[in-house]
PATOR-874339 format. One record per atom (N, C-alpha, C): z, x, y. Coordinates in steps of 0.05 Angstrom, whole numbers, padded with zeros to 5 digits, always signed. Example, Ala and Ser with C-alpha at 12.3 -4.5 7.8 and 13.67 -1.06 7.14 Angstrom:
// residues 2
+00156+00264-00114;+00156+00246-00090;+00156+00264-00066;+00142+00257-00045;+00143+00273-00021;+00157+00258+00001;
This chain:
// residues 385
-01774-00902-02180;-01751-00914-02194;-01729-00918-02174;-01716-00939-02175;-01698-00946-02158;-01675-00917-02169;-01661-00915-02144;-01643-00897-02144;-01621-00900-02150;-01609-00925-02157;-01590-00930-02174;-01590-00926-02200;-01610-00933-02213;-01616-00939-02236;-01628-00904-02253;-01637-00890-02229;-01644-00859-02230;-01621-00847-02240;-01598-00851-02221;-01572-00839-02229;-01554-00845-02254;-01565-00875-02264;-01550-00879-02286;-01563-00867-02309;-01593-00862-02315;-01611-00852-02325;-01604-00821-02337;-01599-00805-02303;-01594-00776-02305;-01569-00770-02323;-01551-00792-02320;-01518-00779-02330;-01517-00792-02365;-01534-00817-02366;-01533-00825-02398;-01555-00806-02408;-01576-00789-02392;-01582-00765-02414;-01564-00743-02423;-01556-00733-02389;-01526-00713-02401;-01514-00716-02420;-01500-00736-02424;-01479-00752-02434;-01488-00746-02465;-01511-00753-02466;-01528-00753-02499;-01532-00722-02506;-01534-00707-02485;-01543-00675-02489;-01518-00662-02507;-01496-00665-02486;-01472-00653-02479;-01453-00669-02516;-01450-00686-02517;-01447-00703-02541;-01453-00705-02558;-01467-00708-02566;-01484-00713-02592;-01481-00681-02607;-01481-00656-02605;-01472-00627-02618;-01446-00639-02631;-01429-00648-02615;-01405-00645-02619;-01398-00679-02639;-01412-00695-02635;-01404-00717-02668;-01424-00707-02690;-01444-00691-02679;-01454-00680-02714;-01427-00663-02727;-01419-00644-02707;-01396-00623-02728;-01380-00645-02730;-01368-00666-02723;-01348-00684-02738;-01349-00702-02757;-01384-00700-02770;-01393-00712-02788;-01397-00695-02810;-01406-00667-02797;-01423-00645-02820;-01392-00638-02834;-01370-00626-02822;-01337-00621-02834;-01330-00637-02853;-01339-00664-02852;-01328-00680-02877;-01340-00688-02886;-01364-00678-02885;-01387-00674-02915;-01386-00646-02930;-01369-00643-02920;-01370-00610-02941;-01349-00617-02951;-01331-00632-02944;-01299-00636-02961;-01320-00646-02995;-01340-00661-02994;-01350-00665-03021;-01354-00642-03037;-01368-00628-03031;-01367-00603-03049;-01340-00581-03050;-01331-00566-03023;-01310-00571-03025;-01281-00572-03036;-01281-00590-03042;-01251-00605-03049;-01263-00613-03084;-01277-00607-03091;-01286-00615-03113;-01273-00605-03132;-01275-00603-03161;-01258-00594-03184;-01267-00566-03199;-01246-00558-03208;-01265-00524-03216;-01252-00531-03247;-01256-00541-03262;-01253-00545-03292;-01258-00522-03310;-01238-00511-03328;-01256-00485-03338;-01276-00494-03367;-01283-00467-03367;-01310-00471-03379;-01306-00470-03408;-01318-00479-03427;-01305-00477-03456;-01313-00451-03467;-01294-00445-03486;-01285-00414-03504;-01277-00394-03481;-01267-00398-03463;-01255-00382-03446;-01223-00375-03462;-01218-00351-03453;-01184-00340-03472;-01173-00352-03454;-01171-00352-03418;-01153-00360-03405;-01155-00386-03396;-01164-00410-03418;-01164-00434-03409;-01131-00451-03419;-01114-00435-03425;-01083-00445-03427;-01069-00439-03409;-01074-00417-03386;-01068-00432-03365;-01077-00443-03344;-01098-00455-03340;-01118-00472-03321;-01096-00498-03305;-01099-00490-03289;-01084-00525-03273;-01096-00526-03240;-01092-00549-03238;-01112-00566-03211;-01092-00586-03202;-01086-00591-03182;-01073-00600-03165;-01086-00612-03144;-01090-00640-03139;-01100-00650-03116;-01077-00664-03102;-01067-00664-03077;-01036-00667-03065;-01039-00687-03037;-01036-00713-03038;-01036-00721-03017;-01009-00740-03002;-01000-00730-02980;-00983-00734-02970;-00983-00759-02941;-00972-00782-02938;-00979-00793-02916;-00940-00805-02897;-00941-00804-02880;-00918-00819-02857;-00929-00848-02844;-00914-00864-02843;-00926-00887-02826;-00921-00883-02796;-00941-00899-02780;-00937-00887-02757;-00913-00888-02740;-00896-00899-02750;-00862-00898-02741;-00851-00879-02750;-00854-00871-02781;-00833-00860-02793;-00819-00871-02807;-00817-00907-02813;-00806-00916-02819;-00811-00914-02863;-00835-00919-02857;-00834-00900-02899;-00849-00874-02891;-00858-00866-02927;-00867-00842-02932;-00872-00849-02963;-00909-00838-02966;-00909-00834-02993;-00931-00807-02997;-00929-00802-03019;-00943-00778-03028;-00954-00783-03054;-00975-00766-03062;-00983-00770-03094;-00997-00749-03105;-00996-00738-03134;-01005-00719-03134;-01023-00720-03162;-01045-00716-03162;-01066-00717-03195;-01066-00687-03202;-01060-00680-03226;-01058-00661-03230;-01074-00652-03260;-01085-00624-03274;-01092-00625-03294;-01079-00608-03305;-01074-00592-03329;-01070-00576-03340;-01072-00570-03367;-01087-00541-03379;-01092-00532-03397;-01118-00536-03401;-01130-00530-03423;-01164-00529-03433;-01163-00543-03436;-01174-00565-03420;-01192-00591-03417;-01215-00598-03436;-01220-00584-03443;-01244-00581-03470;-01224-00586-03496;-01196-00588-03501;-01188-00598-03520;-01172-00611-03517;-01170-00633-03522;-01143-00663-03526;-01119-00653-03528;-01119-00635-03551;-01095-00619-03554;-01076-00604-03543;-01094-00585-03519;-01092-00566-03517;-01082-00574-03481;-01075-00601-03470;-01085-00606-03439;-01078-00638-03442;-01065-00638-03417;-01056-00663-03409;-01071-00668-03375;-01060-00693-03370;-01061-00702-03345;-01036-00713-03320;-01027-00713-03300;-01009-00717-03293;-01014-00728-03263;-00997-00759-03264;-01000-00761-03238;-00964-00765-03220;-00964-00756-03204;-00941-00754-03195;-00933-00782-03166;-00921-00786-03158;-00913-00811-03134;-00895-00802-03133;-00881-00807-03105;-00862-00798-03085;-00856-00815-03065;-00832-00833-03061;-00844-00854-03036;-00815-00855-03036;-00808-00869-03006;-00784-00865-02986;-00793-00893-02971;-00776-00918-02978;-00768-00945-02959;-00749-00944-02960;-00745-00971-02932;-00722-00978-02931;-00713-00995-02959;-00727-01011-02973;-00721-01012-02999;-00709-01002-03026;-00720-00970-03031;-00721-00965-03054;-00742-00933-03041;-00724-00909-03055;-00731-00883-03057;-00734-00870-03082;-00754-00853-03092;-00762-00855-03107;-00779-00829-03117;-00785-00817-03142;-00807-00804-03155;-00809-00813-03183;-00837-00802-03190;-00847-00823-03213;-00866-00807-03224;-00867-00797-03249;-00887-00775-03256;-00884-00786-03289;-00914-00795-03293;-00936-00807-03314;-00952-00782-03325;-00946-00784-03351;-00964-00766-03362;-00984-00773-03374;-01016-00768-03381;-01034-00785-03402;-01044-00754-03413;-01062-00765-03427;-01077-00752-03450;-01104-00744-03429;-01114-00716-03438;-01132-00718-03424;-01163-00723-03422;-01164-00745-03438;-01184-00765-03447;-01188-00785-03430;-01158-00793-03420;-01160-00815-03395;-01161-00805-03376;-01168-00785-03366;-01179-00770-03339;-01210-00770-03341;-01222-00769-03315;-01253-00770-03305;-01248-00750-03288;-01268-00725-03283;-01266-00721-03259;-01298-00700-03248;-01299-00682-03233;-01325-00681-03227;-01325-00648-03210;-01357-00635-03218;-01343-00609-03198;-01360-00606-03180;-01372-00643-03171;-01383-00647-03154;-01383-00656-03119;-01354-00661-03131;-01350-00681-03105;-01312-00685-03128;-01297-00700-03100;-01265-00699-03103;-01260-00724-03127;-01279-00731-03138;-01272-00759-03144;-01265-00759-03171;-01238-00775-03180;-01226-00772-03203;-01211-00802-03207;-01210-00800-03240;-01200-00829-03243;-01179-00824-03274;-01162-00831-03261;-01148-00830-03288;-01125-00862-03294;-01137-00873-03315;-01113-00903-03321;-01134-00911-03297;-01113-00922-03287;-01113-00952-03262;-01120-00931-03240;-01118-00902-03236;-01111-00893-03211;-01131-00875-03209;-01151-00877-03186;-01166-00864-03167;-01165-00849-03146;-01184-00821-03141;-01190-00808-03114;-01222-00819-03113;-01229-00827-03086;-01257-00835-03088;-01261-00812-03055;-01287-00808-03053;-01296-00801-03035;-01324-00804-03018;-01329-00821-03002;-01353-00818-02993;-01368-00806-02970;-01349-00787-02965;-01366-00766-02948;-01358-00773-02925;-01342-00778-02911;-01329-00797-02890;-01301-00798-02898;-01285-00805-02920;-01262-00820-02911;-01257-00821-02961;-01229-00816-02961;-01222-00816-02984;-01213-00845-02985;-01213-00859-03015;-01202-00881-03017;-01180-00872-03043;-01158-00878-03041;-01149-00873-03069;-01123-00901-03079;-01122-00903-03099;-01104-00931-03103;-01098-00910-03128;-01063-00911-03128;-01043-00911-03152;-01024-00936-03160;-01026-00928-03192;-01009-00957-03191;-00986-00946-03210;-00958-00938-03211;-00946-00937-03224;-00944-00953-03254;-00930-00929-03277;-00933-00948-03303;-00915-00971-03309;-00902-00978-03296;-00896-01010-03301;-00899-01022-03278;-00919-01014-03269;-00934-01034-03236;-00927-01045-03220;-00893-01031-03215;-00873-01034-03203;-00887-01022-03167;-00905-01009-03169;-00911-00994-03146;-00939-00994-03140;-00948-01003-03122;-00986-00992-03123;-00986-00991-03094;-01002-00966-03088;-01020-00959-03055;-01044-00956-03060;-01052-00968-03043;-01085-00969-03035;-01088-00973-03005;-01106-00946-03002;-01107-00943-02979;-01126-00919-02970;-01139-00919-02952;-01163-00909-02941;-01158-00874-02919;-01162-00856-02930;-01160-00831-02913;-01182-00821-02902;-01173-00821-02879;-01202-00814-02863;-01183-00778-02851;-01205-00751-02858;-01202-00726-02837;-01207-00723-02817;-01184-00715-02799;-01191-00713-02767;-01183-00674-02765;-01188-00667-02781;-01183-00636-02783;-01205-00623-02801;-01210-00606-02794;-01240-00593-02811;-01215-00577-02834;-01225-00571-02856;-01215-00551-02875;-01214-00529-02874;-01190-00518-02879;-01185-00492-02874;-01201-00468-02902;-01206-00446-02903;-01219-00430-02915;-01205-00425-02939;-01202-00429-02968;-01194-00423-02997;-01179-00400-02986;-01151-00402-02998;-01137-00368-03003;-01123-00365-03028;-01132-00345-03039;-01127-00340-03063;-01101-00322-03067;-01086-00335-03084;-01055-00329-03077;-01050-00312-03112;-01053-00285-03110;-01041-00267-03138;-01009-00282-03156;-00999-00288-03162;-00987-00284-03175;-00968-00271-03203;-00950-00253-03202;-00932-00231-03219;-00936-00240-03236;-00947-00221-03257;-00945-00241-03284;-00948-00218-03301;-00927-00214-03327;-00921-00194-03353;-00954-00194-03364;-00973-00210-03366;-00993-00211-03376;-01021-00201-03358;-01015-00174-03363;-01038-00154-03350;-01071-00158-03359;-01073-00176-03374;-01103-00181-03384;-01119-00190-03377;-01100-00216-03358;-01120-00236-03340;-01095-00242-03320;-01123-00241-03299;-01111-00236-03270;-01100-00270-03266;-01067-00270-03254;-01063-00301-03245;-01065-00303-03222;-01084-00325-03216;-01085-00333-03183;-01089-00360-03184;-01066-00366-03167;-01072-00396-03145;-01090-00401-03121;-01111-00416-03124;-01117-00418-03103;-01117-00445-03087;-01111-00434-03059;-01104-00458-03041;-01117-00467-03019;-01125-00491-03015;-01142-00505-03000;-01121-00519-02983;-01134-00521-02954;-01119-00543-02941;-01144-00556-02940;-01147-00579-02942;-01178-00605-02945;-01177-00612-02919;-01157-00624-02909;-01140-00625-02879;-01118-00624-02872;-01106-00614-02854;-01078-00622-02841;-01073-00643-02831;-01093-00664-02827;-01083-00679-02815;-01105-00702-02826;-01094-00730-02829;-01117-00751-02833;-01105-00776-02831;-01129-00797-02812;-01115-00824-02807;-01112-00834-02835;-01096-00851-02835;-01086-00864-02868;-01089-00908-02858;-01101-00910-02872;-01094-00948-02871;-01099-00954-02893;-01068-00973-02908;-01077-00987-02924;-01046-01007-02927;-01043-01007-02953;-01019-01020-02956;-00999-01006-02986;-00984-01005-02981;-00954-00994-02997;-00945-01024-03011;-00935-01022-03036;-00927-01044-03052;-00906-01032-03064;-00882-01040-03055;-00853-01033-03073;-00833-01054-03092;-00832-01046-03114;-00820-01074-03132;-00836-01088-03137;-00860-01096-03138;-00885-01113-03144;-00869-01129-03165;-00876-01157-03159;-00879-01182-03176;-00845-01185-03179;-00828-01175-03166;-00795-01180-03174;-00786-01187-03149;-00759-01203-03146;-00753-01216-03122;-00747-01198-03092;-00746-01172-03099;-00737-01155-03083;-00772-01142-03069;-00800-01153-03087;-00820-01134-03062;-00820-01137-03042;-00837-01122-03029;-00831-01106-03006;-00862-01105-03002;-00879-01107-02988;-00915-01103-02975;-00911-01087-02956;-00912-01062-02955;-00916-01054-02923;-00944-01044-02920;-00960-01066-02903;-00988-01061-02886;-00988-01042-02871;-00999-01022-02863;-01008-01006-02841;-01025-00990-02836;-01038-00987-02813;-01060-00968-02803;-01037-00941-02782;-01060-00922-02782;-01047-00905-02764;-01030-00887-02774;-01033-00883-02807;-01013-00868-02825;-01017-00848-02813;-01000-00826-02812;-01000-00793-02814;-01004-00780-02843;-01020-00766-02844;-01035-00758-02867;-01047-00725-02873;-01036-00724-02900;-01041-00693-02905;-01054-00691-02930;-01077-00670-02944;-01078-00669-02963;-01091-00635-02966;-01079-00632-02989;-01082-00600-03004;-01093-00605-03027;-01101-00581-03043;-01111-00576-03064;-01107-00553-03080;-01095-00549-03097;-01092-00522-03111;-01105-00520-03136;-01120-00490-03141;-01129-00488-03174;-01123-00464-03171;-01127-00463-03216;-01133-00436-03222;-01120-00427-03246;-01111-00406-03250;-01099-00398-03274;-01076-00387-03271;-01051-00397-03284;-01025-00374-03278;-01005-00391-03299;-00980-00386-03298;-00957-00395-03318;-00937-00402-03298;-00924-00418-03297;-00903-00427-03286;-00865-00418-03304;-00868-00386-03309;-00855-00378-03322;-00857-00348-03303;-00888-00346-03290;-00892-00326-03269;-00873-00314-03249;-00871-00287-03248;-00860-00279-03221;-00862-00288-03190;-00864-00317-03184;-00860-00323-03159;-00851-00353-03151;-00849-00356-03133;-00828-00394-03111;-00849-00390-03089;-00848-00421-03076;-00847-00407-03051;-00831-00439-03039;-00838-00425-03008;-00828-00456-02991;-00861-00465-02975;-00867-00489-02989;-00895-00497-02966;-00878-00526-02952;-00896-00537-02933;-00879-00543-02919;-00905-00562-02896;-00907-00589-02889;-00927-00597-02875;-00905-00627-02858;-00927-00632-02837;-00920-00644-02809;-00936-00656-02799;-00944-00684-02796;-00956-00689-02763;-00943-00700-02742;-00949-00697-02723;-00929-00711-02706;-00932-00739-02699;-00903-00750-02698;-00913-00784-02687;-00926-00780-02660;-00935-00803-02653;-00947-00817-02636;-00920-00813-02598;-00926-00796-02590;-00906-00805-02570;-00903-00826-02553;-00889-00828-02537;-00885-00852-02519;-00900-00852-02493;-00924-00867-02488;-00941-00864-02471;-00926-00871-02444;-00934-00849-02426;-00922-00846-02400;-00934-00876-02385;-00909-00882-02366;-00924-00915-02354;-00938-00903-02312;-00956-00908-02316;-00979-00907-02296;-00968-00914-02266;-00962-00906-02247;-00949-00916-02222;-00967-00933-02210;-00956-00957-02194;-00973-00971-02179;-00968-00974-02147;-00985-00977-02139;-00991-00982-02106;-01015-00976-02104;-01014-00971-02067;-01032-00959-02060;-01045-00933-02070;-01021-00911-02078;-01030-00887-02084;-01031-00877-02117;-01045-00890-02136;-01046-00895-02165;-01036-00859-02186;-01034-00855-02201;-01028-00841-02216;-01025-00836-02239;-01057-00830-02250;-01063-00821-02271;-01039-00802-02287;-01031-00814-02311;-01017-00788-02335;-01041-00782-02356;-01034-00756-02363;-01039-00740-02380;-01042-00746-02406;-01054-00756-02430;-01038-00759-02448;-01033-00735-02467;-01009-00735-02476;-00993-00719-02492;-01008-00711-02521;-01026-00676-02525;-01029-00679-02550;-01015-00670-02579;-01025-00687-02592;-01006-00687-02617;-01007-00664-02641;-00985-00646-02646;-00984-00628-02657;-00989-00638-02694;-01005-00618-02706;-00990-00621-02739;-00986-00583-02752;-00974-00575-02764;-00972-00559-02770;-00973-00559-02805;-00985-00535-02816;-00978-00532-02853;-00962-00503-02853;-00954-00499-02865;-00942-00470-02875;-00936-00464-02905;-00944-00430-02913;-00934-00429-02946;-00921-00403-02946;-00901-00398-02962;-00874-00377-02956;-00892-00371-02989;-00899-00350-03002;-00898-00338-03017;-00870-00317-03028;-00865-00323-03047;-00845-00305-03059;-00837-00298-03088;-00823-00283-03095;-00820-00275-03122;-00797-00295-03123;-00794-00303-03162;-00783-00324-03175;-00749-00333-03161;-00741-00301-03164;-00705-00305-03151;-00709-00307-03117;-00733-00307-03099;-00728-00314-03071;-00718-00294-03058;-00728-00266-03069;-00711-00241-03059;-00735-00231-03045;-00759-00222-03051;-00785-00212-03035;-00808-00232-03035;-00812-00223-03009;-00839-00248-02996;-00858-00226-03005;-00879-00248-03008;-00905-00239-03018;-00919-00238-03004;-00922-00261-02987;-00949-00270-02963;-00939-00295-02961;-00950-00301-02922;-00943-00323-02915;-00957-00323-02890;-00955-00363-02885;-00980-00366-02865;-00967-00399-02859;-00975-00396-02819;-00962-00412-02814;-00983-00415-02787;-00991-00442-02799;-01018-00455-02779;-01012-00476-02762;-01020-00486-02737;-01018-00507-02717;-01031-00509-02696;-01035-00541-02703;-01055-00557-02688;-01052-00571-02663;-01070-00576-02638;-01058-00596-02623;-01082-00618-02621;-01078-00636-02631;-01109-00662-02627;-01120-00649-02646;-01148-00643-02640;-01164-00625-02658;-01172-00597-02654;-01156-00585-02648;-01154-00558-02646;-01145-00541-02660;-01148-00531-02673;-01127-00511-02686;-01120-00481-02664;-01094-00475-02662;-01086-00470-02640;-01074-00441-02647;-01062-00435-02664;-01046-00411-02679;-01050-00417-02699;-01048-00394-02717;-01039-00378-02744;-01026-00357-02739;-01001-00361-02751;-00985-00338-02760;-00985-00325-02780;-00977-00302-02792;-00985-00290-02818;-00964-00275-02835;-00958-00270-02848;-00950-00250-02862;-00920-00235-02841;-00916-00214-02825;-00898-00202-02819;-00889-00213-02791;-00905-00233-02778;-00903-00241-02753;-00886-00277-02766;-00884-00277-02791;-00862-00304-02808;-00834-00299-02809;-00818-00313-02808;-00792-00309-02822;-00782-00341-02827;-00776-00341-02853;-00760-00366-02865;-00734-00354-02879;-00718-00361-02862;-00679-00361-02874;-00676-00400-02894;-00657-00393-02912;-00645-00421-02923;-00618-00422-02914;-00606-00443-02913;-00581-00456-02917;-00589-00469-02937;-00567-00456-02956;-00561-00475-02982;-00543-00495-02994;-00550-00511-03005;-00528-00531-03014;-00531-00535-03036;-00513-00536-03055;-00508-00552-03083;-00517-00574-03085;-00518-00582-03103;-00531-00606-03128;-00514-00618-03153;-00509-00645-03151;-00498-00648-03169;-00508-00645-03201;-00541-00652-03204;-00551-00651-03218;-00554-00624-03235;-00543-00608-03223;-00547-00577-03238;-00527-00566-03229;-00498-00565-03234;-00486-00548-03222;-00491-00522-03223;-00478-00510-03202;-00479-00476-03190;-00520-00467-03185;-00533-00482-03182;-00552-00489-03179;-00558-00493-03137;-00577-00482-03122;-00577-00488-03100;-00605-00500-03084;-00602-00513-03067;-00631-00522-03056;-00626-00517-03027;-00655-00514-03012;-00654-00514-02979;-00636-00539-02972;-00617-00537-02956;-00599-00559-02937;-00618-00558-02914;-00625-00528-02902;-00638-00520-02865;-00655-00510-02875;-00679-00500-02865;-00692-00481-02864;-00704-00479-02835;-00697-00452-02834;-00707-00433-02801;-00720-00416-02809;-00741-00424-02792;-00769-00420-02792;-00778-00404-02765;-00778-00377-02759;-00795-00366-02739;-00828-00352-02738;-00836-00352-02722;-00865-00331-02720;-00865-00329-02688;-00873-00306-02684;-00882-00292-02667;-00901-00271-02672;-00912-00277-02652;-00947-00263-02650;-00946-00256-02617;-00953-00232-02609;-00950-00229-02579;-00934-00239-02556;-00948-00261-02540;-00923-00280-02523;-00927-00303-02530;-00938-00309-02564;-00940-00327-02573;-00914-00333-02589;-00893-00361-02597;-00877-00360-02606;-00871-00388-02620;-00854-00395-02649;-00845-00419-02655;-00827-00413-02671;-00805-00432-02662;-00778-00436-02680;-00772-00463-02695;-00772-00460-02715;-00775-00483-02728;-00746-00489-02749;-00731-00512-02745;-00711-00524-02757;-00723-00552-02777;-00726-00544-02796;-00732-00562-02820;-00692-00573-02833;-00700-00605-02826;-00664-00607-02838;-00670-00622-02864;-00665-00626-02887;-00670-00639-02910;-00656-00658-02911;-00667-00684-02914;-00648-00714-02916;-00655-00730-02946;-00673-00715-02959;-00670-00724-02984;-00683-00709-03005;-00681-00703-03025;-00705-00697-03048;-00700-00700-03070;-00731-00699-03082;-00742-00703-03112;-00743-00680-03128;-00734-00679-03155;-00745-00653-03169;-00763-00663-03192;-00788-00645-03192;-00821-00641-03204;-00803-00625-03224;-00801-00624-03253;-00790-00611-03277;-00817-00599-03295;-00816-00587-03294;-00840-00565-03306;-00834-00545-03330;-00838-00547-03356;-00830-00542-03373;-00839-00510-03379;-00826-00499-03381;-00841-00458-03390;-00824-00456-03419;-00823-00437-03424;-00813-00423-03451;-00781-00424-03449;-00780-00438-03461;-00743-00434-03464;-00732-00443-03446;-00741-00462-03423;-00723-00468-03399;-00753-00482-03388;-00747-00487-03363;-00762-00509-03337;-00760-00493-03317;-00785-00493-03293;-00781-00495-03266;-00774-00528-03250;-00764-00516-03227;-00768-00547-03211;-00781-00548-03182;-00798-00552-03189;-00803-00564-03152;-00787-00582-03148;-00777-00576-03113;-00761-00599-03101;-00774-00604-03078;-00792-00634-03078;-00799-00638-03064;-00774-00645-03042;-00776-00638-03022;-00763-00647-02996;-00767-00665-02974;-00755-00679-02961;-00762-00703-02945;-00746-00696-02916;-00745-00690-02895;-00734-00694-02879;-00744-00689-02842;-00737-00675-02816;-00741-00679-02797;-00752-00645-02795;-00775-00642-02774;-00775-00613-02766;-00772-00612-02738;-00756-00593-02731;-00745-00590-02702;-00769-00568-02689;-00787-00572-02671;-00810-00550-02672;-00803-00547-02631;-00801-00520-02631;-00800-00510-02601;-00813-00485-02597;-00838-00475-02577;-00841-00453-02576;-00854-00450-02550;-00879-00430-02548;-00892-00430-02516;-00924-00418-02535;-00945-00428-02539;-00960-00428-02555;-00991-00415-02536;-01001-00402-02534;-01028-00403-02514;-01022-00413-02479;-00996-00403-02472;-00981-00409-02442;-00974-00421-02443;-00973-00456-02461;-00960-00482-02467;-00936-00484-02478;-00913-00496-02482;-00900-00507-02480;-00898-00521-02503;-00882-00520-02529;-00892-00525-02552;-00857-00545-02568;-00850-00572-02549;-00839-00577-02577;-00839-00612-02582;-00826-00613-02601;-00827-00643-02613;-00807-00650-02635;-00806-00660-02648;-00782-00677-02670;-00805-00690-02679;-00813-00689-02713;-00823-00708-02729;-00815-00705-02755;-00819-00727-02772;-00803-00730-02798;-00834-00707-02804;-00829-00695-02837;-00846-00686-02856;-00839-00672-02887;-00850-00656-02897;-00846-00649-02927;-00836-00625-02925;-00828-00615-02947;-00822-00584-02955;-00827-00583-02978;-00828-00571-03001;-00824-00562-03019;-00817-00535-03024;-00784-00536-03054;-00775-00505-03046;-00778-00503-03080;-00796-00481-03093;-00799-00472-03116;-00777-00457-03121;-00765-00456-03139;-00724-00427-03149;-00738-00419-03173;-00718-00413-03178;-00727-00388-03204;-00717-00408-03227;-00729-00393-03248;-00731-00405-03273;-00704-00410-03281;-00690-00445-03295;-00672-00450-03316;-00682-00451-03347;-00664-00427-03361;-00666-00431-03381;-00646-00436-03404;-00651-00455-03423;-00630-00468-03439;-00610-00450-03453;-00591-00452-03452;-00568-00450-03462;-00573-00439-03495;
């Protein structure tokens, strides 16, 4: 065999040896999101099927920064009766147009869903999955709004944690449980704001920044606990420019962090429960922090909407683990409140919108960046007057 052709031979078998392990695990990870990420529906004549709820949560950034939308399908109550159980889908979106939340309620007759795989359909609005890449299209109820758009995971799923929650009702145990599906996932599709009125708005894009969670299980939202969760990917940095001459000079490229975190706590925000604070660089997962190696402080600010009433303005964010370290400045530039109805009063999620300031020294590296992302801060229960 010619000896050129020997050497190209030897290195495209390497190449195939060395390779090929490593795109099966990036195929086999998001075939298990099907089972997975799938639905845990309870089962009929169960006592604790009044409080059953499911949460599928997906969050995306465009690759600028320039929008942001989110969406959330949700179920709740014994699903085995009409009566007894609704459906809920939630939207969240941030243009330069028009800012926004939007939460649709149906019957839960107009929900489909499966405890086979992620795929659910409720009205006009879909999660599809084919083992590769989510498709999901929402359309707001006066069709003022629709995304459709394609999620592909570039992060394997993190392991179910089952989160206790305080609760007066010693008979049946409440627990949340929480999935991260991924921290991180490419997003392409297109955003539709104001549809069919002189003011829309199309924004096309590939290259979204993309997150999605999942919560189930049984508990009351009247329960002993809040917390702060809280997710990130980072933009795209500014690619270093290449020197020329004679003596050339390869750069490095820069990899890209995403981080999730969840602050567990009781209802008034006085004792942490548990908490966990994960980060990635490319596809690595790189740290977890945990429990006593966390600290989240607030700065608070008023609301007009509720007076004497307070929400995160800052949140500082530390962990340390050995000579491992991160300080984190979350600043809030906008939010939505999720109104959740209990006995005699409401909770609110506030969803949060703004920048995380992230600096540390991570595995000997060198750890910081500026990117827009979410928060959410759960408070203690209002009850009516």
């Amino acid at each position: 065999m010619n000896n050129k052709w020997f050497k190209l031979f030897f290195w495209v078998s390497i190449l195939n040896l060395c390779c090929a392990p490593f795109a099966g695990a990036g195929q086999d990870f998001r075939k298990i999101l099907t089972q997975l990420d799938a639905f845990h529906p309870p089962l009929p004549g169960d006592s604790k099927n009044h409080l059953y709820k499911e949460w599928h949560y997906f969050s995306m950034s465009s690759k600028t920064g320039d929008f942001t939308f989110s969406t959330i399908f949700t179920m709740e109550g014994d699903t085995n009766d009409v009566t007894k159980s609704y459906a809920l889908k939630i939207e969240n979106y941030q243009t330069s147009v028009k800012s926004d939340l939007t939460l649709d309620v149906y019957p839960i007759d107009a929900a489909k869903w499966f405890s086979t795989k992620p795929d659910y359909y409720l009205d006009k609005n879909s999660i599809s999955y084919d083992g590769k890449a989510y498709h999901i299209y929402t359309e707001s109820a006066d069709g003022k709004v629709v995304f459709d758009a394609k999620w592909k995971p570039l992060l394997k799923p993190e392991k179910a944690v089952a989160l206790p929650m305080q609760s007066s009702d010693t008979s049946t145990p409440h627990v949340m449980n929480w999935l991260i599906a991924s921290a991180k996932l490419e997003v392409e599709g297109r955003l539709i704001v104001e549809k069919g009125t002189p003011a829309e708005k199309v924004y096309q894009f590939k290259d979204g920044r993309g997150y999605h969670d999942h919560n189930w299980g049984y508990w009351d939202w009247a329960d002993n606990f809040g917390w702060d969760w809280g997710q990130a990917v980072e933009k795209e940095g500014v690619p270093c420019k290449q020197k020329t001459g004679r003596w050339k000079h390869s750069c490095k490229k820069q990899k890209r962090h995403a981080l999730a975190l969840l602050n567990m706590t009781d209802s008034g925000d006085n004792e942490v429960h548990s908490s966990v604070l994960k980060l990635w660089a490319d596809e690595e997962k790189i740290k977890t922090f945990t429990d006593s190696e966390f600290s989240l402080k607030h700065k608070l600010m008023s609301i007009p909407e509720i007076p004497g009433y307070y929400i995160p303005e800052t949140n500082f964010i530390s962990a340390t683990s050995g000579r491992d370290r991160l300080d984190i400045v979350f600043k809030t530039q906008s939010y939505f409140p999720i109104y959740l109805p209990i006995e005699n009063g409401y909770r609110i999620i506030w969803e949060l919108k703004g920048n995380f300031e992230v600096t540390g020294f991570v595995k000997g590296k060198a750890i910081k960046f500026v990117t827009d992302g979410s928060m959410e801060y759960l408070g203690a229960p209002l009850f009516n007057n």
